[in-house]
N, C-alpha and C positions, 0 to 999 in steps of 0.2 A: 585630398581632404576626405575623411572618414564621412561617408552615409550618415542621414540622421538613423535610416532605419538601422545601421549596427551602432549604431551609439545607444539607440535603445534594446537593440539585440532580440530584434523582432523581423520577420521577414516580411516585403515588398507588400505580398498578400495579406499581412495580418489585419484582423478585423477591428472598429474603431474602439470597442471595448477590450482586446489585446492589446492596442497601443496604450490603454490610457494605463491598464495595469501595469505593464512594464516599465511606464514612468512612474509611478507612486512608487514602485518597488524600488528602483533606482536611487527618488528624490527622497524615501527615507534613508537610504542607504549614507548617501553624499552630502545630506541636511546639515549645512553649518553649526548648528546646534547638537546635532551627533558628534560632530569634527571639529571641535572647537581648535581654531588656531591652526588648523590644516589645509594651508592654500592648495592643495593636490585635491582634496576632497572641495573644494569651496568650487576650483576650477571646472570639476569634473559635474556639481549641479547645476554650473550655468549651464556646460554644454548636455547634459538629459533636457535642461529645461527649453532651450532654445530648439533643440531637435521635437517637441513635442508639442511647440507653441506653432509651429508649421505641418506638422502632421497631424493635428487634433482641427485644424481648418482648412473643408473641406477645396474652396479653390485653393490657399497655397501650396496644400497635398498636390492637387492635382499640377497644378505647375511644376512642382517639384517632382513631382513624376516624370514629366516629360520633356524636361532639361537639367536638372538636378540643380546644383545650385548656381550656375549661369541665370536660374530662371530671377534672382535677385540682387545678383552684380551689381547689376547696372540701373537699376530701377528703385532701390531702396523698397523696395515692400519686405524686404525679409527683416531677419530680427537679428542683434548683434550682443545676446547676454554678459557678452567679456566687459561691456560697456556699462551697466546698471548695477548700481550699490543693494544692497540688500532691500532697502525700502520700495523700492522701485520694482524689485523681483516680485514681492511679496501683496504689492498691489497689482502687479499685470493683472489683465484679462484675459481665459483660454476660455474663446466662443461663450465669452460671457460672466465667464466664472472664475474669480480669482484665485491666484495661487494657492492663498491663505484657506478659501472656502475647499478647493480642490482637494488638497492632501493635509489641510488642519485635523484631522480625524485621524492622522497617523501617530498624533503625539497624544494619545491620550485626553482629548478631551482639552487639552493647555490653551489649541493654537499657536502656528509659527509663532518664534519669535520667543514665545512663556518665557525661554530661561533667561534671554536677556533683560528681563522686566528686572531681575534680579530677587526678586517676591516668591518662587516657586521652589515646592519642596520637590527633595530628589524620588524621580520615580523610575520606578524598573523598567527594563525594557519590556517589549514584546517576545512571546513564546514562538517558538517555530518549531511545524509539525514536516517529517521529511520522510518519504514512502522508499521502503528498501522493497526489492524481489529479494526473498529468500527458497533457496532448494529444501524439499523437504528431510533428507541428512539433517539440517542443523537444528530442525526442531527435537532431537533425537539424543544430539554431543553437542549443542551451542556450535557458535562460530564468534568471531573477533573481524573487524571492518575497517577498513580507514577510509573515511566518504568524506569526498569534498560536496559540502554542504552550502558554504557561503559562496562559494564560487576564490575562494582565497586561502583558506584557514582548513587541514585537512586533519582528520580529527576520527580518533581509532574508539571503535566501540564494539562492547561486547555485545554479542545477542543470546539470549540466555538458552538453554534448555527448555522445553514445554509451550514457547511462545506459539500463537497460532495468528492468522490474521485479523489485523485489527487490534492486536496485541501492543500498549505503549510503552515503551523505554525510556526514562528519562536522564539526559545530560547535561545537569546541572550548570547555568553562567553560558551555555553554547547558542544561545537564544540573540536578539539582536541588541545592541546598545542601551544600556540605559542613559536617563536625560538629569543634566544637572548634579553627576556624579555618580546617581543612582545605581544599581546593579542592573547586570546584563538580564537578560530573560532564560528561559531553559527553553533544551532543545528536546523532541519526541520523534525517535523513531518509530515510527508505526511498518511494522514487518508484513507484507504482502507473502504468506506459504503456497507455494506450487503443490500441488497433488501429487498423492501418490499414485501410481499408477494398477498397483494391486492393493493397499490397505484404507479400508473406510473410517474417516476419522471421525469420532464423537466425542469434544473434549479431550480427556486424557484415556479414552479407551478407542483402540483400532477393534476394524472388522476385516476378519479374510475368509472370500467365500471360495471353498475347495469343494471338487467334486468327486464323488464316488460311486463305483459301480452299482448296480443294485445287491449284488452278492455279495461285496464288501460290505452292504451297511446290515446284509440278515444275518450274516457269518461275523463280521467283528474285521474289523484292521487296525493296522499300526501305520501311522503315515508322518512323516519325515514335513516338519510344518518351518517355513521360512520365518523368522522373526526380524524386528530391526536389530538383533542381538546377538545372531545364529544361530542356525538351526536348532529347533526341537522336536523330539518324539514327541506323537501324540496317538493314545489309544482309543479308536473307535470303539465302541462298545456294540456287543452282536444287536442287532432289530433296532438301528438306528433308523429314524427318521428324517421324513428330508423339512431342511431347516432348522434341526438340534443344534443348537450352538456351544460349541466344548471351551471352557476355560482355561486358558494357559495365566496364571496368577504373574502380572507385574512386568510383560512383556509387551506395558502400549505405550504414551508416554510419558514423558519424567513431569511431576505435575510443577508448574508453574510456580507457584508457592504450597512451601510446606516441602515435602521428602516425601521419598516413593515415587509411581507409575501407576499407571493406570494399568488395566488388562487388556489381550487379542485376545478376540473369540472367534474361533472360528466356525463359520458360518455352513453345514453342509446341504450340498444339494445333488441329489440320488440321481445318478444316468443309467437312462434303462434300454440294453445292448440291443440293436436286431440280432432279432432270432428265425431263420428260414429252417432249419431242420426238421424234420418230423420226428426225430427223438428228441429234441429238446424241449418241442412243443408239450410232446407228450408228458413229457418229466415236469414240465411245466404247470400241467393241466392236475397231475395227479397231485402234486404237492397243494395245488389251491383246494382239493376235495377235504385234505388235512387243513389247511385254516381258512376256512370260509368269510367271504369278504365281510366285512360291520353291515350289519343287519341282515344277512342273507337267511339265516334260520328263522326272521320272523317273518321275514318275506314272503318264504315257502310255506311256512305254518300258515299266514294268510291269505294262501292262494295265489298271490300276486308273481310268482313265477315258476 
């Protein structure tokens, strides 16, 4: 005999507010009113419903913890939903609170039952939001998915170019049931982007911070710059400074809506060599007499060194 707790597809330890959710999740799922005429589904919310009217109270929990369902064989205190017609379901009491009041909030507002009143106009389902990990590659060339979402139904989806986290996709009708005919709901993939591990993202513009000697930045370089596109030359300019940011036009990323990318800029920061020699110091020393540090001529003119 199947655990209630894998009936509700919760573990032993889950908390009373994790069990209650994985029943409403369920009991909309299996709601006779979602499955009209589908005794597999009608079957399947007795047993969520039964598995949860013993977990949801804390001594049956506890007996049921520690004989499992022995603990109600023979004593009739358990609960037998194969047995109870719809009206009967829908007035239980779980510690107090009936089915109706329980997961009535999952139909919109109707209340169990609304469609069979025969009075109710058809209403969409609910929307569902589903979190993907993506690599950062696909915010770059897009990627394509098949995720099984419903736990049934597996279902191929693009992920665009540009997306960043937090970013919503929507998959139109992939949402859950609608009632009374109604249309389904849409589905949102919200894409979680992993980091790059050298490019700083701002929007549709990358940063990459490269470093250079101090001589390459007073003399000028050419430096071989990694893109997500492949490499580019890129020319320092002589008496760069540290923190000049150089423009590569249209190498960040693909902008989300609209055409075009964003820019890398690349970010530089000056590394300055030890130096032990006494020639070099000296070469050193003499080139600082030619360009004397910002403010040093009024320094001197005022005494101050």
């Amino acid at each position: 005999m199947t655990s209630y707790y894998d009936t509700l597809g919760v573990a032993k330890t889950a908390s009373e507010d994790e069990i209650k959710k994985a029943y409403r999740k369920l009991a909309r799922k299996y709601h006779p009113d979602v499955n009209q005429g589908d005794k597999s589904a009608e079957t399947k919310f007795k047993e969520v419903s039964e598995a949860y009217a013993v977990l949801s109270d804390k001594d049956k929990k506890a007996q049921y913890d520690a004989v499992g369902h022995e603990a109600f064989s023979h004593s009739g205190q358990g609960y037998n939903f194969n047995n109870m017609n719809y009206e009967d379901m829908r007035n239980f009491k779980f510690g107090g609170m009936s089915m109706e009041d329980l997961i009535g909030d999952l139909f919109g507002g109707m209340g169990m039952g609304a469609s069979r009143g025969g009075g109710r106009r058809p209403r969409k389902g609910s929307d569902i939001q589903y979190t993907i990990n993506i690599p950062f590659a696909d915010v770059i060339k897009g990627n394509e998915y098949e995720l099984n979402v419903s736990g049934s139904e597996r279902i191929k989806v693009k992920i665009p170019a540009g997306v960043d986290t937090g970013s919503k996709i929507r998959v139109a009708g992939k949402g859950e049931a609608g009632f009374n005919g109604g249309p389904s709901g849409d589905l949102y993939i919200v894409p979680n982007v992993a980091k790059h591990p050298v490019y700083e993202r701002n929007g549709s513009n990358l940063e990459l911070a490269v470093t250079v000697d101090v001589f390459e930045a007073i003399l000028g370089t050419s430096l071989q710059i990694p893109t997500p596109y492949g490499p580019v030359n890129l020319k320092v300019p002589a008496g760069a400074q540290e923190g000049k940011k150089c423009r590569l036009k249209e190498r960040g990323v693909p902008q989300l809506k609209g055409s075009g990318k964003g820019d890398l800029y690349v970010v530089l920061h000056i590394q300055i060599p030890e130096i032990s020699s006494k020639e070099d110091l000296a070469a050193i020393a003499e080139m600082m007499e030619r360009y004397p540090r910002p403010n040093r001529d009024k320094l001197l003119s005022a005494g101050l060194i």
